[in-house]
C-alpha positions as CSV (number, residue, x, y, z in Angstrom):
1,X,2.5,38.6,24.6
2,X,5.2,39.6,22.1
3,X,6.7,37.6,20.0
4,X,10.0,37.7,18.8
5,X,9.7,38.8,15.1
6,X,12.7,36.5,13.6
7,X,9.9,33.0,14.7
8,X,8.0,34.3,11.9
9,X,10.6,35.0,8.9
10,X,12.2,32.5,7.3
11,X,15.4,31.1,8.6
12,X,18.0,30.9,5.6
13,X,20.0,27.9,7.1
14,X,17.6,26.0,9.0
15,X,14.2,26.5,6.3
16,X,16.8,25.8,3.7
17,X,17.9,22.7,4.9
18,X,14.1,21.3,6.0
19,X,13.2,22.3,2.6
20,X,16.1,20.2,0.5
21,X,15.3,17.0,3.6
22,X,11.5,17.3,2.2
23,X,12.1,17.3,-1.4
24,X,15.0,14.2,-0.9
25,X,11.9,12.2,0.8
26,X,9.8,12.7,-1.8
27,X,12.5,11.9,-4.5
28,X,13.7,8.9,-2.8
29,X,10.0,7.9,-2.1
30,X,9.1,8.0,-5.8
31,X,12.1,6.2,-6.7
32,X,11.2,3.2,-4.5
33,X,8.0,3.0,-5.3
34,X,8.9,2.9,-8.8
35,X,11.0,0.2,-8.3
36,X,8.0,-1.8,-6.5
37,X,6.3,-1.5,-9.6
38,X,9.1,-2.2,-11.8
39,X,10.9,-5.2,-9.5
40,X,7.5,-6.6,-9.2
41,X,6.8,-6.9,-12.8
42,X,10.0,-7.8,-14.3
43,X,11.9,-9.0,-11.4
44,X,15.2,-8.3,-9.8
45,X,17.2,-9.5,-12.7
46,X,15.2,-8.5,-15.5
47,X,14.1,-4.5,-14.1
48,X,16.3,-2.1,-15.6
49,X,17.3,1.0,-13.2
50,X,16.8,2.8,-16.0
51,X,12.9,1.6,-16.4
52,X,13.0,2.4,-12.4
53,X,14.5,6.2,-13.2
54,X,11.8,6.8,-15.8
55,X,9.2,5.5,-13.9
56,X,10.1,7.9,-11.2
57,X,10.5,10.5,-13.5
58,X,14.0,11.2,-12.4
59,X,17.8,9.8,-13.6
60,X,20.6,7.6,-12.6
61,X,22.5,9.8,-10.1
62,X,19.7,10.6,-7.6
63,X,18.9,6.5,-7.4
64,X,22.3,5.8,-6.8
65,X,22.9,8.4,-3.9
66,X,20.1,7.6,-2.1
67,X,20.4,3.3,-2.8
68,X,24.1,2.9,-3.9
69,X,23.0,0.4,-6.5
70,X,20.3,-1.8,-8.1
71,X,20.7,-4.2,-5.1
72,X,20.1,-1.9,-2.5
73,X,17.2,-0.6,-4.4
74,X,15.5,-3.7,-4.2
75,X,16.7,-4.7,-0.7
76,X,15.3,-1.2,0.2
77,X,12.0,-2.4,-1.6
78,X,12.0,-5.1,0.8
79,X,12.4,-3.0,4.1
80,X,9.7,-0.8,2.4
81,X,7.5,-3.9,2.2
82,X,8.0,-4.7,5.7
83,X,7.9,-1.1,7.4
84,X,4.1,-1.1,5.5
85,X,2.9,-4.0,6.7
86,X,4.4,-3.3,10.8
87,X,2.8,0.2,10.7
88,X,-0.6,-1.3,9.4
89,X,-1.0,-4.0,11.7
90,X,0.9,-2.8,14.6
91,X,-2.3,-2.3,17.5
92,X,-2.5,-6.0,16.3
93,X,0.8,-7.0,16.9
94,X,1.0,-5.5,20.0
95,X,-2.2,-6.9,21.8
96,X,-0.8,-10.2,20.4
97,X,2.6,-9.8,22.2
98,X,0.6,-8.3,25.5
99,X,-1.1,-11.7,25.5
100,X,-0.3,-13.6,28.8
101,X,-3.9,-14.6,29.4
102,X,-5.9,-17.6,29.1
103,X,-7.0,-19.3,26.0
104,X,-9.8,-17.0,25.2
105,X,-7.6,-13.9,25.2
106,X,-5.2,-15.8,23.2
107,X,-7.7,-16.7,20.5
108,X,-9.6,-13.2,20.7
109,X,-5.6,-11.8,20.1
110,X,-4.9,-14.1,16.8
111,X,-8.3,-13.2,15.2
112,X,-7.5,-9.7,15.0
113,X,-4.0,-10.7,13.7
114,X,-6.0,-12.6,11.0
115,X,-8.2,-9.5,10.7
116,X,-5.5,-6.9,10.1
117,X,-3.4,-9.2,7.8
118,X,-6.4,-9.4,5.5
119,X,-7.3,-5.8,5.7
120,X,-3.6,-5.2,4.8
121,X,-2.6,-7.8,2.1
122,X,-6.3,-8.1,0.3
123,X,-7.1,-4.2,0.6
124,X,-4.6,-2.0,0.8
125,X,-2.3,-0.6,-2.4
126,X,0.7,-0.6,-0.5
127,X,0.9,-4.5,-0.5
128,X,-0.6,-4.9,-3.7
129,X,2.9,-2.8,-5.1
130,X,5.2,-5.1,-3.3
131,X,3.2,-8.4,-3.8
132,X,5.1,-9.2,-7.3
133,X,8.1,-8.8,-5.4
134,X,7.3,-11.4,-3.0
135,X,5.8,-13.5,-4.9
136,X,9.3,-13.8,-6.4
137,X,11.3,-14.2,-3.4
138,X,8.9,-17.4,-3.0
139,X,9.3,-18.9,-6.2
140,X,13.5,-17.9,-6.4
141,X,15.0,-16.8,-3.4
142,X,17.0,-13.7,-3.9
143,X,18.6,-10.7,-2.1
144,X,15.4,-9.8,-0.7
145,X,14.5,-13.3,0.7
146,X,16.0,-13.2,4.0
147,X,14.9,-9.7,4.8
148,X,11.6,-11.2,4.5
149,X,12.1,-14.3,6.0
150,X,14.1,-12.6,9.3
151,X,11.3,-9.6,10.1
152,X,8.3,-10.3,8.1
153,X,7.4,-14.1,7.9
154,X,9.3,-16.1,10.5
155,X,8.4,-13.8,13.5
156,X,4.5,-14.4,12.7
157,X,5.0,-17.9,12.6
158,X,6.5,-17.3,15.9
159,X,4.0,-15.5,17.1
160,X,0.8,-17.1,15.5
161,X,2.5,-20.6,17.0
162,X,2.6,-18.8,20.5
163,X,-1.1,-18.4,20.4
164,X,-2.0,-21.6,18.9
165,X,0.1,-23.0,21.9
166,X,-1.9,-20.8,24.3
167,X,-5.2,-21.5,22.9
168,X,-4.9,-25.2,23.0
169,X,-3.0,-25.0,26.7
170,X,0.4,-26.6,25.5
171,X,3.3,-26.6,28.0
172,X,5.3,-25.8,25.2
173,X,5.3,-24.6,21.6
174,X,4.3,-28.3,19.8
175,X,5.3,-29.1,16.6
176,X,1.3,-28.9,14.9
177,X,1.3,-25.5,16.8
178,X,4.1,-24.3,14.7
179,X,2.6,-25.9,11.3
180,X,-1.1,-24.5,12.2
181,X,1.0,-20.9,12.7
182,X,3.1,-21.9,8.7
183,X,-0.5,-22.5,7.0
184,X,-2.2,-19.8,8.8
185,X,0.2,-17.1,7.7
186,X,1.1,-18.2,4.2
187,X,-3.0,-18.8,3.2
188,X,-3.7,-15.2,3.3
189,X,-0.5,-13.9,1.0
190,X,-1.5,-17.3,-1.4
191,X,-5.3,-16.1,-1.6
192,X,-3.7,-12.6,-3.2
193,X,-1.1,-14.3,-5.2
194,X,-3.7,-16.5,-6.6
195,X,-6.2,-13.6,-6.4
196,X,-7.8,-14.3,-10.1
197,X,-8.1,-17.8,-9.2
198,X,-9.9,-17.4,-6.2
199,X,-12.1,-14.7,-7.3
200,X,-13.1,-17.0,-10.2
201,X,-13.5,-19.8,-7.8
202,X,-15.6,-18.1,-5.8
203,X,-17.6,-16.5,-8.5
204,X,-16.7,-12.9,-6.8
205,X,-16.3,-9.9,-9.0
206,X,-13.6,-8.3,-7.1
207,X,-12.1,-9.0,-3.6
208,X,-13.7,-5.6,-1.8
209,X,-15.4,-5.2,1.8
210,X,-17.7,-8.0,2.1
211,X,-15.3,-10.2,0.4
212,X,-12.5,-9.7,3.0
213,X,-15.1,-10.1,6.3
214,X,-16.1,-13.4,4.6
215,X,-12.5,-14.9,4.3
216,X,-11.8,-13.1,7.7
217,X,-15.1,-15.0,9.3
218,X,-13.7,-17.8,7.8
219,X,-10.3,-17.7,9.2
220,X,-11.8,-17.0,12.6
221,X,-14.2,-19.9,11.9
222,X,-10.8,-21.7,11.8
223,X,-9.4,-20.6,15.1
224,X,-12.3,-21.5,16.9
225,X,-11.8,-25.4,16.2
226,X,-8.7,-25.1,17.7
């Protein structure tokens, strides 16, 4: 079959303009996560933009074209944060909110929740780079907080309190339900904020493979007295 010899060439005005979309992802990528590290260390007061520009090995204008300013660069850190976290626990999320079933299927659905939190804030880079970031939302609420609060932490309490409901065959969501669901999900980001503390504790080495299935047997171990 012939093909139509201007498929293969490049195309001046659409190439050109696929090529200049890449190279502005990567540019504004390694601005942002520059400024995890930076906003993480120093906080959102304290982190300079210029720190953030050198960092990403870039200057001034590009971070304020693609962010506008030092706030949205950190409220964009934020959606960053969150966006990481839904995309690595998403199968989770979704057999959670497929749940309809009996107690059993809603216990089976919150263990794996448990399972892919842990995998994700204990194991994974990309959460390690945001944590100092919220850490500091915690301990002084600031622009960030309620991006955080809306789509990261109060819909898993939400959720996590639905299946505690389920699993212990409440009419309604009960008021333990709903504190079970607030300890449940803030033990997991406290065991990597405290991650020295615990490691000492525990007399681990370093939080790796084994380390994460114990503290997720654990959490399951949890679930099952409920």
């Amino acid at each position: 079959m012939a093909t139509n010899s201007s498929d293969s060439l490049p195309q001046p005005g659409r190439d050109g303009v696929t090529t200049a979309s890449r190279k502005g992802d990567l540019s504004r990528q390694r601005i942002l996560d520059a400024a995890l590290v930076e906003f993480g260390k120093s906080g959102f007061r304290s982190a300079t933009t210029r720190a953030i520009a050198a960092r990403a090995n870039t200057t001034l204008p590009p971070l304020k074209y693609y962010f506008g300013s030092k706030e949205g660069l950190y409220r964009a850190c934020a959606e960053e944060i969150v966006a990481r976290y839904a995309r690595a626990t998403a199968p989770a999320v979704e057999g959670a909110q497929q749940t309809i079933g009996d107690a059993e299927t809603a216990r089976a659905a919150l263990k794996e929740l448990m399972r892919a939190s842990v995998e994700f804030i204990l194991g994974n880079e990309a959460y390690a780079l945001g944590n100092g970031i919220i850490a500091r939302e915690l301990a002084e609420p600031g622009p960030a907080f309620d991006i955080f609060y809306d789509r990261l932490w109060l819909p898993g309490i939400e959720r996590n309190a639905r299946l505690i409901s389920r699993i212990k065959s409440e009419p309604a969501i009960s008021e333990e339900s709903r504190l079970q669901a607030i300890l449940i999900v803030s033990s997991i980001p406290s065991f990597q904020t405290r991650r020295l503390v615990a490691q000492r504790a525990m007399a681990w080495q370093d939080i790796g493979d084994a380390e994460r299935q114990r503290l997720t047997d654990v959490l399951h171990q949890q679930i099952d007295r409920m």
